[in-house]
N, C-alpha and C positions, 0 to 999 in steps of 0.2 A: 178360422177353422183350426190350425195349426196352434194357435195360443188356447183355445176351447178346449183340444184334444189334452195337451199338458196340463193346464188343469184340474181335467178332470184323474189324470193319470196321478196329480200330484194329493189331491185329494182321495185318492181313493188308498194311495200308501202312507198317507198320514193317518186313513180311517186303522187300515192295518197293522201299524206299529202301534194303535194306543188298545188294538184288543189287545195285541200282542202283550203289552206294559199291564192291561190291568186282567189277564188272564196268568201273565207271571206273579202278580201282587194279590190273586187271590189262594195263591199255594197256600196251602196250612207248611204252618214249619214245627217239629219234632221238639221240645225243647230238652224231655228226660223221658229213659224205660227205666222200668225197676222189674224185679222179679223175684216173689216173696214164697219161698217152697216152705212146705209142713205136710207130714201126715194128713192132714186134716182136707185139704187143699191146696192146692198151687195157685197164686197170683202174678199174673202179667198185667202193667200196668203202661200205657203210654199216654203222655203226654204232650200238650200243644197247647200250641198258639190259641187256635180258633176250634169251636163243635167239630167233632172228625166223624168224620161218615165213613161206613164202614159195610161190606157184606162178611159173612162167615160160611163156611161147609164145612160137616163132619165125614170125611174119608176114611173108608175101611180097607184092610188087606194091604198094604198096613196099614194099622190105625195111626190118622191124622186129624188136625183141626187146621184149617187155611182161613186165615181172614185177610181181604183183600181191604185196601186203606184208599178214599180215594182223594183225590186232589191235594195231593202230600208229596214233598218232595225226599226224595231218600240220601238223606244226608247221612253224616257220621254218627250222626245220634241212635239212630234208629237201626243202622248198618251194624252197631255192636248189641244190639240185643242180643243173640247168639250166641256171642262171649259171655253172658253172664249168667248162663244155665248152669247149675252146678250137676259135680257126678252124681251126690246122694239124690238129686229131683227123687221124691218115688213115682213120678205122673209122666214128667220131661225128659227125653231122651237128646233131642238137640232142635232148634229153630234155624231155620233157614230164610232169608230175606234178601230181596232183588225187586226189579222192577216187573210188573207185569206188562204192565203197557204205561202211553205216559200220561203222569199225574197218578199212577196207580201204583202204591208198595204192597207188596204180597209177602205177606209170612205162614210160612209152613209149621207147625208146631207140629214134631213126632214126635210120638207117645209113644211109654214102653207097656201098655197095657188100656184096654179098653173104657171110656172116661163118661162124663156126663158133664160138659161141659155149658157152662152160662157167660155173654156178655152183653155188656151194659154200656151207657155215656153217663157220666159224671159233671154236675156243673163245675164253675172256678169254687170252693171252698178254699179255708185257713190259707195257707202260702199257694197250695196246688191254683193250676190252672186248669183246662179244660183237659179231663179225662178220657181212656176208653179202657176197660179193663175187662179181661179176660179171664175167668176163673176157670181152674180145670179138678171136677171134681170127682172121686170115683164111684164105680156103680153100687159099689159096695161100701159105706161108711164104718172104716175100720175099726170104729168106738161101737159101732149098733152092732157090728159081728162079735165082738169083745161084752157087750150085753146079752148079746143072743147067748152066748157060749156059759156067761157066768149062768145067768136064768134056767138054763137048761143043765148045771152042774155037768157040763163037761171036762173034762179037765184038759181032754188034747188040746191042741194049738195046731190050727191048719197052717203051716210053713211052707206053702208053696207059693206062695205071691211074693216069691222075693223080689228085689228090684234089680234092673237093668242099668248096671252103673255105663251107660253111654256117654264119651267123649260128646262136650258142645264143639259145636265148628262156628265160624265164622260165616259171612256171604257164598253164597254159592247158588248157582247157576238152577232156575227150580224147574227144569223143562219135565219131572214127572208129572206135576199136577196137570190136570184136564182143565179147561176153563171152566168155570162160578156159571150156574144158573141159575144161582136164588137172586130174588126181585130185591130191586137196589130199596134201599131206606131214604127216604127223603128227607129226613128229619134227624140228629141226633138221637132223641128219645124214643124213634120208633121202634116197636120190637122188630126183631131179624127173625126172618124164617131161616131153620137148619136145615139144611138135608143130609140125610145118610145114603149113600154110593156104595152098597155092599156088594161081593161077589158076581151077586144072581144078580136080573132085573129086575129087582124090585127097590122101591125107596122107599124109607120111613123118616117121619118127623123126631126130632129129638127133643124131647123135653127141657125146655128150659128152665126148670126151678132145680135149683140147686136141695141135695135131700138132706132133712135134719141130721146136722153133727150132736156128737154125743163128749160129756166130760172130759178129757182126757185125765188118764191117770199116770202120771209119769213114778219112775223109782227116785228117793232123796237122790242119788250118785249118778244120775244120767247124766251122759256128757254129751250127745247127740241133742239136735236143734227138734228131732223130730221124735215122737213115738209111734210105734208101732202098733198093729194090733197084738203081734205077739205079742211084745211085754209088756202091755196094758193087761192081757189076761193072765199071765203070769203073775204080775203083782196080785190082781184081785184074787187067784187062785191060791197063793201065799198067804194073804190075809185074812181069806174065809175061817170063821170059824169051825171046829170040826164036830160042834154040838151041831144035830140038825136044828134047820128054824131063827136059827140066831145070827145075827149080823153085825157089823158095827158101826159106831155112830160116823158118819160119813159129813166132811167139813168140805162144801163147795169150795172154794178159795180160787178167787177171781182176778188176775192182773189187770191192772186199767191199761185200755190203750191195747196197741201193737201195729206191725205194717207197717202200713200208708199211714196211718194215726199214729205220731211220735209222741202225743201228750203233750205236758209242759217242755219246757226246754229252762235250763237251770242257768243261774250268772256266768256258769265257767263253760256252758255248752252240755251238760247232761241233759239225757234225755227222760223222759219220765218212763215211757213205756219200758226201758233197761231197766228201772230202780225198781218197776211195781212186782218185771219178772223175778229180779235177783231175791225179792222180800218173800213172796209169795210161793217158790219153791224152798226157800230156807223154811216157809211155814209149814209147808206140807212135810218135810223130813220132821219137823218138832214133833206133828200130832202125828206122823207116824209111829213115834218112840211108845206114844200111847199105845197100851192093847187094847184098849176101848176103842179106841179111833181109827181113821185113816182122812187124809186129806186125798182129795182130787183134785185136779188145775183146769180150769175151761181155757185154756192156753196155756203150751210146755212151751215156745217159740217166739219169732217174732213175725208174725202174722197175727190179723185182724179177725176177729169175732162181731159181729153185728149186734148191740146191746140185745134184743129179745133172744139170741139163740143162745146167749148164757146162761140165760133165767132158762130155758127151756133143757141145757144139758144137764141144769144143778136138776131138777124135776123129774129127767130122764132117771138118773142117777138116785132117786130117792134120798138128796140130801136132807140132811137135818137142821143145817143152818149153811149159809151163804156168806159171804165176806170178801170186797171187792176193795182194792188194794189200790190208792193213787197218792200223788202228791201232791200237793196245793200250788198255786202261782199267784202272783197277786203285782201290778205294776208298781208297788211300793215295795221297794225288797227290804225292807223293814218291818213286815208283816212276818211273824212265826207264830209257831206251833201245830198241836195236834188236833185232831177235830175226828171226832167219831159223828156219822150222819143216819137216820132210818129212812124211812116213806112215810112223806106224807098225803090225805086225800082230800084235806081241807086248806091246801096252799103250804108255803112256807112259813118254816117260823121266825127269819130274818130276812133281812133285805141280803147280805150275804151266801145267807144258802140258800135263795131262791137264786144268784147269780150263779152259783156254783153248779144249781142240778142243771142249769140253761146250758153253761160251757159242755158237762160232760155229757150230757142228751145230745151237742150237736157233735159228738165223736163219729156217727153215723155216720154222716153228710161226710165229715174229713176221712175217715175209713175207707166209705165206700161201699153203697149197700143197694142192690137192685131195685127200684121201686115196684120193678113190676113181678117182682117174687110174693104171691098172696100164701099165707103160713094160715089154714083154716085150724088147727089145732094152736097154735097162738090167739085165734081171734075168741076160740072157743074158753080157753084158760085164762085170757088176761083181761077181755072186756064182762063190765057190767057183773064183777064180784066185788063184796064186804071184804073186804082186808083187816078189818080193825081186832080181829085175836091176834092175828099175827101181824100188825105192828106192834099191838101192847109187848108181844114176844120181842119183837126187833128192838124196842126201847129196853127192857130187862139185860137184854145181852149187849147193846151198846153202852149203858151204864156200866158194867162191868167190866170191860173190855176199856171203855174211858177211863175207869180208875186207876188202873192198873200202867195203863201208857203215862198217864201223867205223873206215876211214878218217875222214871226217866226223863220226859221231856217237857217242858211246856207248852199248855192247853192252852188253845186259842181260845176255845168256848170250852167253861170249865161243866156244861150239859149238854148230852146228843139232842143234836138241831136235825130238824127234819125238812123235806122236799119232796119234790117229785120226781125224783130220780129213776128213771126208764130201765134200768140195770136191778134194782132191787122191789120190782114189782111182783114180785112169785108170790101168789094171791097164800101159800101153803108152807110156806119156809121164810121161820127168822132170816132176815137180811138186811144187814151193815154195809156201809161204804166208809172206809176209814184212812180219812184223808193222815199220812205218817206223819207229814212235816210239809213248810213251803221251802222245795226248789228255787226259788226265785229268791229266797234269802242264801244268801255265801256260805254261811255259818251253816245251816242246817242244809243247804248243798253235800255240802262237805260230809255232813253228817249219817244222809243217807247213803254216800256213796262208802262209807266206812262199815268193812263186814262186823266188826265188833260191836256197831250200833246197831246193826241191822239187826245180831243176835239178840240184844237187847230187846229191840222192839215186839224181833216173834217170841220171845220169851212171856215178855207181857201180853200180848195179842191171846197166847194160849193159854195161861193166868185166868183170864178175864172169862174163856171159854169155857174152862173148869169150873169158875166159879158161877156162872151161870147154871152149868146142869146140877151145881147143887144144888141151890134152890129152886131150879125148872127142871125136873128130868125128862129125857125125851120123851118125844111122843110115842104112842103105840105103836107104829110099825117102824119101830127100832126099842131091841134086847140088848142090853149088855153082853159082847163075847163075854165066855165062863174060860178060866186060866188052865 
């Protein structure tokens, strides 16, 4: 009886230490946070081990987002997100992070104004591991107030949304929140229900799609990471012509890459997404010099753009042409030169740049892009149209723009090769992708990360522009400003 009884006693604490063991070896573990602030949006990004299951609430009075993390252990990892909110956030006021209960980390995100916030799970893509990201965006898209204002020829600038330069803290103790009553997610990729907790008793859902971003327009001498909607309408209000009716010829100019998406990574450690921003705003100061022109940036910063909301800003934007700005990699760093590329809708026209439009179509995937965000004005503009005037256009202005680069450097392919490149689909606007140089060679490393090359290059890049509207002039709805 006595040998029976310890047995069973002994077995029943051997069953116990092995939930114990494999209830501790199912913790998800933290491995990196980031946290990528911009006008445009703010990105919280965490990272792990394994799928993270996650609930979220949107709290009002004061506005907060709380997302509760579950079977996660709250290590140092995760303990410094806090620390790495900066004063400019215009969205983040400070993060707060502890335990809620156990296996559960709870983060407070205070917000220094009222948001529209989306999150998502991310598979393992390029280096990352398993995802959960947090976008905080606002109710107002500071580029569509800055449209709204040009279109309707106002010239004030509402200056009341300044930002709350709030001190980040560190861990602290969260005993304001109420506890979560949104239904747990059983899945990674399940959508989360929000709730909103306002004043009154009442609750509302909050919409989870993030609303179309619009160009940005930064000034050549901006030394801020972010713009504003003020001096986005500033500029445009500077550049207007003052003939009524008249406008000017407006040059998308698109950095490859940003964020979470670093692009190539170069022999000495350069990044791409750095080299496309550093090219690409020296280009937009060139065509500014134009009074014909002005250049816009679909990124001033380093944050991620989703390939279709590029094509959808240049469009917002009524560009005239498009020109998306990367650099080449190739596992042979013996591989150089320049390479000008169009759209193509009958395949590629190498085995090369059909590898090439693969790599930069899966930017999405390493970026980081909601699947469950449906864009019906994308579906409506990008599915099931003829493109072929306006690649004939894209070929015309990529020849010229080729000629002109291989003045300076040498041409990989000495003719623009075409693809299916996801980023230059705007069924309505010439659009190039213009790979500078390959990063992955030393030599032409070196070369892009050199300003006096880089001048070089946008020199030529606007060469080739010029010389295309001579013998294409724009389309009808764009006039030459008058001097």
């Amino acid at each position: 009886m006595i040998k029976h009884y310890f047995s069973s006693l002994l077995s029943l604490t051997l069953s116990l230490v092995c939930m114990f063991a494999i209830t501790t070896a199912d913790a998800n573990t933290v491995t990196a946070v980031r946290i990528w602030p911009a006008d445009v949006y703010t990105r919280i990004t965490i990272e792990a081990e394994k799928p993270i299951v996650y609930k979220m609430t949107v709290l009002k009075d004061p506005e907060r987002v709380v997302v509760d993390v579950e079977d996660i252990d709250l290590n140092t990892v995760i303990k410094a997100l806090g620390e790495k909110v900066s004063d400019s956030d215009p969205y983040i006021a400070k993060i707060r992070v502890a335990n809620f209960k156990p296996k559960v980390v709870r983060l407070v995100v205070d917000l220094k104004a009222e948001v529209k916030p989306t999150i998502f799970t991310l598979a393992p893509a390029g280096d990352y591991k398993h995802r959960l990201v947090l976008d905080i965006y606002p109710i107002k898209d500071p580029l569509m107030a800055m449209l709204d204002q040009h279109d309707n020829t106002q010239p004030a600038v509402d200056a009341t949304a300044t930002k709350n330069n709030a001190t980040a803290v560190t861990t602290a103790p969260l005993t304001d929140v109420p506890a979560i009553t949104v239904a747990n997610n059983t899945a990674p990729d399940e959508k989360v229900e929000q709730v909103v907790k306002p004043a009154a008793n009442t609750a509302n859902v909050v919409e989870a799609t993030p609303p179309v971003t619009q160009a940005v327009v930064a000034p050549p001498t901006a030394t801020q990471p972010v713009t504003t909607a003020a001096s986005a309408s500033k500029e445009v209000t500077e550049n207007k012509p003052t003939t009524k009716g008249l406008r000017l010829i407006t040059i998308a100019i698109d950095a490859g890459h940003g964020g979470e998406d670093p692009g190539a990574m170069g022999a000495t450690g350069s990044h791409e997404k750095e080299i496309t921003l550093a090219i690409a705003k020296k280009l937009k100061a060139k065509l500014d010099e134009d009074p014909n022109m002005r250049g816009v940036l679909t990124r001033d910063g380093d944050y991620f753009i989703p390939l279709h909301m590029r094509v959808i800003k240049a469009r917002k934007l009524q560009a005239d042409l498009f020109i998306s700005i990367h650099a080449d990699a190739f596992t042979n760093p013996a591989a150089r030169g320049s390479s000008v590329f169009a759209l193509s809708e009958k395949g590629a026209t190498s085995a090369s740049a059909r590898y090439l439009a693969k790599k930069e179509n899966e930017s999405d995937l390493i970026g980081g892009v909601s699947l469950n965000v449906k864009d019906p004005v994308l579906a409506r503009t990008l599915l099931d149209l003829s493109q072929t005037a306006t690649i004939n256009d894209s070929l015309k202005l990529g020849k010229a723009v080729l000629g002109n680069i291989g003045e300076i450097n040498k041409l990989h392919k000495n003719h623009v090769e075409q693809a299916g490149f996801a980023v230059l689909k705007s069924p309505d606007i010439p659009s190039i992708l213009v790979e500078t140089a390959f990063i992955s060679n030393p030599d032409e490393e070196r070369r892009l990360n050199d300003e006096a090359y880089q001048d070089k290059l946008v020199a030529s890049i606007v060469a080739g522009v010029k010389k295309y509207f001579s013998t294409n002039p724009a389309l009808a709805k764009t006039k030459l400003a008058l001097d």
